[in-house]
C-alpha positions as CSV (number, residue, x, y, z in Angstrom):
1,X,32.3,35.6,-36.7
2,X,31.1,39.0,-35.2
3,X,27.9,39.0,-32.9
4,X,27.6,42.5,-31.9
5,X,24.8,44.0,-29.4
6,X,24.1,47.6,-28.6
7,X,23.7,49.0,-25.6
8,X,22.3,52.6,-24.9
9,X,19.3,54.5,-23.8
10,X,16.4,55.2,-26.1
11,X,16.6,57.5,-29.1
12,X,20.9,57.0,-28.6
13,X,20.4,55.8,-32.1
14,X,20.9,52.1,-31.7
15,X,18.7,51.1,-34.5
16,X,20.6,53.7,-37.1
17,X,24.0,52.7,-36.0
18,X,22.5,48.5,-36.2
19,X,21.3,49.0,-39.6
20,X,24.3,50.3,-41.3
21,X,26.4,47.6,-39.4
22,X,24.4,45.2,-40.9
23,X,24.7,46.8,-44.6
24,X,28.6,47.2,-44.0
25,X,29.6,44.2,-42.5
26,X,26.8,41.8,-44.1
27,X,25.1,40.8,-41.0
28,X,21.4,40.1,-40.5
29,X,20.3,42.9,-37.8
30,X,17.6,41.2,-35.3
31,X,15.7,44.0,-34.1
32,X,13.9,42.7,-30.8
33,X,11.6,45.8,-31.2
34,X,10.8,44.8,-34.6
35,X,10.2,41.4,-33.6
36,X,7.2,42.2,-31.1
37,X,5.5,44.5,-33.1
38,X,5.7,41.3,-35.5
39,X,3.9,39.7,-33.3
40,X,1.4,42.0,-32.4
41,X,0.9,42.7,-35.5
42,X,-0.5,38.6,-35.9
43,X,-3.4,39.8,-33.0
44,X,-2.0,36.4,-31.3
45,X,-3.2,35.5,-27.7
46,X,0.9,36.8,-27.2
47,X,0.8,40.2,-29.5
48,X,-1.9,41.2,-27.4
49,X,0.1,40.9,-24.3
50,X,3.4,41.9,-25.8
51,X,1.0,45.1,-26.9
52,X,0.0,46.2,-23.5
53,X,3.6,46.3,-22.4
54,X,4.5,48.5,-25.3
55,X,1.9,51.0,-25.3
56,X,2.4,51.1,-21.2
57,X,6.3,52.1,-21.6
58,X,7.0,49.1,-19.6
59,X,9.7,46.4,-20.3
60,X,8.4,43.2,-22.0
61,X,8.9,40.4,-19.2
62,X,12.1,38.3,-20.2
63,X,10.6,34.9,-20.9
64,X,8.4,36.9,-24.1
65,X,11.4,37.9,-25.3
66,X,13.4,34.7,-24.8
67,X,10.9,33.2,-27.0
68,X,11.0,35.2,-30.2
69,X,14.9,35.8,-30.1
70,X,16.0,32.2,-29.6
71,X,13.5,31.3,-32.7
72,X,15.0,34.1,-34.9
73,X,19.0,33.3,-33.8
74,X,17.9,30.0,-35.1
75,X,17.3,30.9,-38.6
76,X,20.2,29.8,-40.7
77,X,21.1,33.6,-41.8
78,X,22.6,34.4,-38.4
79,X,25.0,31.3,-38.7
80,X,28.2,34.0,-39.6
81,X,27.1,36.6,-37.0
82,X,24.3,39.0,-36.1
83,X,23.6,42.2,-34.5
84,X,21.5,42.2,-31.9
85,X,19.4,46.0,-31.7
86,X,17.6,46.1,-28.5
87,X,18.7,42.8,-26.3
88,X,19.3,41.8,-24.0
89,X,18.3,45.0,-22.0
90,X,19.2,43.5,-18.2
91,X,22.2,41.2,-17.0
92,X,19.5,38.4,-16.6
93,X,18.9,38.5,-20.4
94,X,22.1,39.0,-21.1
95,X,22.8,35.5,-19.1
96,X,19.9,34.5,-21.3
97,X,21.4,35.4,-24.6
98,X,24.7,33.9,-23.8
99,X,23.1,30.0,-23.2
100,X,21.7,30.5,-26.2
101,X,24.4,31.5,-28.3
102,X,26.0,29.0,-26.1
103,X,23.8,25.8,-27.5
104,X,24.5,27.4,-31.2
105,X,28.0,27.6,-30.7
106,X,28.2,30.8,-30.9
107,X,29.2,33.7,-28.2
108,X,28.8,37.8,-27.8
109,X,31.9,39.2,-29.2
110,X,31.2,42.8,-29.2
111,X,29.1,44.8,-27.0
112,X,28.7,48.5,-28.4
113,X,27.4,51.3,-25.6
114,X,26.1,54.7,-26.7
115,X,25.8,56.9,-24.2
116,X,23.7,60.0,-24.7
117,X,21.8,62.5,-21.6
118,X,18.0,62.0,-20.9
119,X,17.4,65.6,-22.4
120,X,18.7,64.3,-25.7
121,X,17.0,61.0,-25.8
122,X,13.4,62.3,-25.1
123,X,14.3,65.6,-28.1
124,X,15.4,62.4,-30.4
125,X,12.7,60.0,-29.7
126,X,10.2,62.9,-30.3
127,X,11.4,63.0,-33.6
128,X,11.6,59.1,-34.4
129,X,9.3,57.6,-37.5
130,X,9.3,53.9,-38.3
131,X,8.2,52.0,-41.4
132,X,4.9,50.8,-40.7
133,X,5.8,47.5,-42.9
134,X,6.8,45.3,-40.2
135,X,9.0,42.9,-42.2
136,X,10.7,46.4,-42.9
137,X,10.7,48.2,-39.7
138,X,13.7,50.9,-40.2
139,X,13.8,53.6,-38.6
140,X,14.0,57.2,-39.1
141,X,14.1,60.8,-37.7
142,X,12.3,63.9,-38.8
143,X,15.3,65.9,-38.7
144,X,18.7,63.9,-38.0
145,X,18.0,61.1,-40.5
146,X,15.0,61.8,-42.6
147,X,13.3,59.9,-45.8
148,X,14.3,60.8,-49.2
149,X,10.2,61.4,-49.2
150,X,8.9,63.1,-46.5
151,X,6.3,60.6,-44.5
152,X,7.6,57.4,-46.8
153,X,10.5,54.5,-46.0
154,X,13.5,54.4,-48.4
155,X,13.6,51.2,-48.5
156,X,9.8,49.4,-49.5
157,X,8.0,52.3,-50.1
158,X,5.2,51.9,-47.5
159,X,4.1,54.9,-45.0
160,X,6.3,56.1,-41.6
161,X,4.5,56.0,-38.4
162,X,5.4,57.8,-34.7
163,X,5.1,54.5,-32.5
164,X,2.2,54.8,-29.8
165,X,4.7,54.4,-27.2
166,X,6.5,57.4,-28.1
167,X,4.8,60.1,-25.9
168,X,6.6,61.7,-23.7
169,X,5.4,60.0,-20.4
170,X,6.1,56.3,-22.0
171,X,9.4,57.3,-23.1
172,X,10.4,58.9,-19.1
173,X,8.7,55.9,-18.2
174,X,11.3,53.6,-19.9
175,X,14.5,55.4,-19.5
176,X,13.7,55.2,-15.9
177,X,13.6,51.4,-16.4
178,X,16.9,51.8,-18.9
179,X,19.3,53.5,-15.6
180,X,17.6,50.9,-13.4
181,X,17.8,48.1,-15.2
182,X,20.2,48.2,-18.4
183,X,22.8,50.3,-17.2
184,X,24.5,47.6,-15.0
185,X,25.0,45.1,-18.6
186,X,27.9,47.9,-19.4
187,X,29.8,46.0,-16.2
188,X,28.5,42.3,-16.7
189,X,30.3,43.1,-20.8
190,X,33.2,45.8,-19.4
191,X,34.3,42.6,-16.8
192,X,34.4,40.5,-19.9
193,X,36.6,42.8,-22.2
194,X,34.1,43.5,-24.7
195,X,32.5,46.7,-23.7
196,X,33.5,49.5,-26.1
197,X,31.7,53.0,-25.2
198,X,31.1,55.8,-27.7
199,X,29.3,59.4,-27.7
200,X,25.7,58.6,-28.9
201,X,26.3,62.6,-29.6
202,X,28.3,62.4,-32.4
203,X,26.8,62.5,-36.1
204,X,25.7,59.5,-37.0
205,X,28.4,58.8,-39.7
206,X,30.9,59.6,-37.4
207,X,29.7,57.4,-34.7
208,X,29.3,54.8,-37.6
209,X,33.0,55.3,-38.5
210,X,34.0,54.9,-35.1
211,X,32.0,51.6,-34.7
212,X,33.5,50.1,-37.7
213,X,37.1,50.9,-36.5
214,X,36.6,48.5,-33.7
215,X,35.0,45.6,-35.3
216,X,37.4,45.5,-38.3
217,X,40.3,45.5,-35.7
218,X,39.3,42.5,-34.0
C-alpha cells in the first residue's frame, strides 16, 4: 500500500506531479483544494465559510478540513492507497491525518517535498487554470502544461478558470503562511524517514520520473 502526500509551496506543481501519480500507480488522488471548492460550490452554511477563507488567501482552519478529508479517506476507493495533494499543510494536521489513517489501518508512507523560490511560485501560479467542473478539478498552466484546447480541460470538456484566489496579493499572502506554517512538516516526516526532497524546478516529466523512482523502490 502506498499513501503518498506532497509537500511544497504553491505553484511547486503538486497537483501536476499528484495527478500523474495517480494515473501511474492507480491511486485515487484526494485533492483537499478540490474538495472545498466542492463544497462551496453546494452554497452550504460551510462552502460559504470555507469560501471566505479562500478568496482571503488565508488557511482553512484545521477542524473544516478534518471534516471533508476523514469522509473522503473513507470511501472504499482509497482502501489500496491514496495521494494526498494539499494536506496536511501544518504538523497539527499532519498529527491529524495520521489518527485517521490510524483508525483505517492505514499509515503515511511517503511524503514527497518540492521545493521551488517564492519568485517562481508567484510566475507559476500566475499562469495556473483549473477545470471549472468540480468533480474534475485538474489543473493546468498557460504555458508549462497547457490544454490540448486553449481555455478547455482535456479530460471532460468543460471551460478552465484562473481561481479568485490567485492574485498576486492572496498568493504572497499564503506563501507567507506556507514558510510559517508548512515548512516545519518536512522535519515532523524527515524525523520519520519518509521525507524525500526534489527540485520543483525540474520539467515536470522529469520530476515525475524522479518521483516514480522512489515509490517503485519501496
Amino acid at each position: 500500500m502506498l499513501n503518498v502526500i506532497m509537500i511544497g509551496p504553491q505553484g511547486s506543481g503538486k497537483g501536476t506531479q499528484s495527478e500523474l501519480l495517480s494515473e501511474r500507480l492507480g491511486l485515487p488522488m484526494v485533492s483537499v483544494g478540490q474538495l472545498l471548492r466542492a463544497e462551496t460550490d453546494r452554497q452550504t452554511g460551510l462552502g460559504r465559510e470555507i469560501d471566505r477563507y479562500l478568496k482571503s488567501g488565508e488557511l482553512v482552519p484545521s477542524d473544516i478540513i478534518r471534516h471533508v478529508i476523514k469522509d473522503r479517506l473513507g470511501d472504499q476507493d482509497t482502501d489500496q492507497g491514496v495521494v494526498l495533494d494539499g494536506y496536511p499543510r501544518t504538523v497539527e494536521q499532519a498529527e491529524t491525518l495520521d489518527e485517521i489513517m490510524t483508525g483505517l489501518n492505514r499509515h503515511v508512507t511517503h511524503a514527497i517535498y518540492l521545493d521551488i523560490s517564492d519568485e517562481t511560485a508567484v510566475n507559476r501560479i500566475s499562469g495556473r487554470r483549473v477545470c471549472s467542473n468540480h468533480r474534475c478539478g485538474l489543473n493546468y498552466h498557460a504555458t508549462l502544461n497547457p490544454p490540448k484546447r486553449e481555455g478547455v480541460c482535456d479530460s471532460c470538456g468543460h471551460a478552465l478558470t484562473v481561481r479568485e484566489d490567485d492574485n498576486p496579493e492572496a498568493i504572497r499572502q499564503r506563501l507567507s503562511l506556507f514558510h510559517e506554517k508548512s515548512q516545519p512538516l518536512a522535519d515532523y516526516y524527515e524525523r520519520r524517514g519518509i521525507l524525500h526532497r526534489f527540485d520543483g524546478n525540474k520539467e515536470i516529466a522529469d520530476v515525475s520520473r524522479d518521483i516514480l523512482g522512489i515509490l517503485r523502490d519501496r
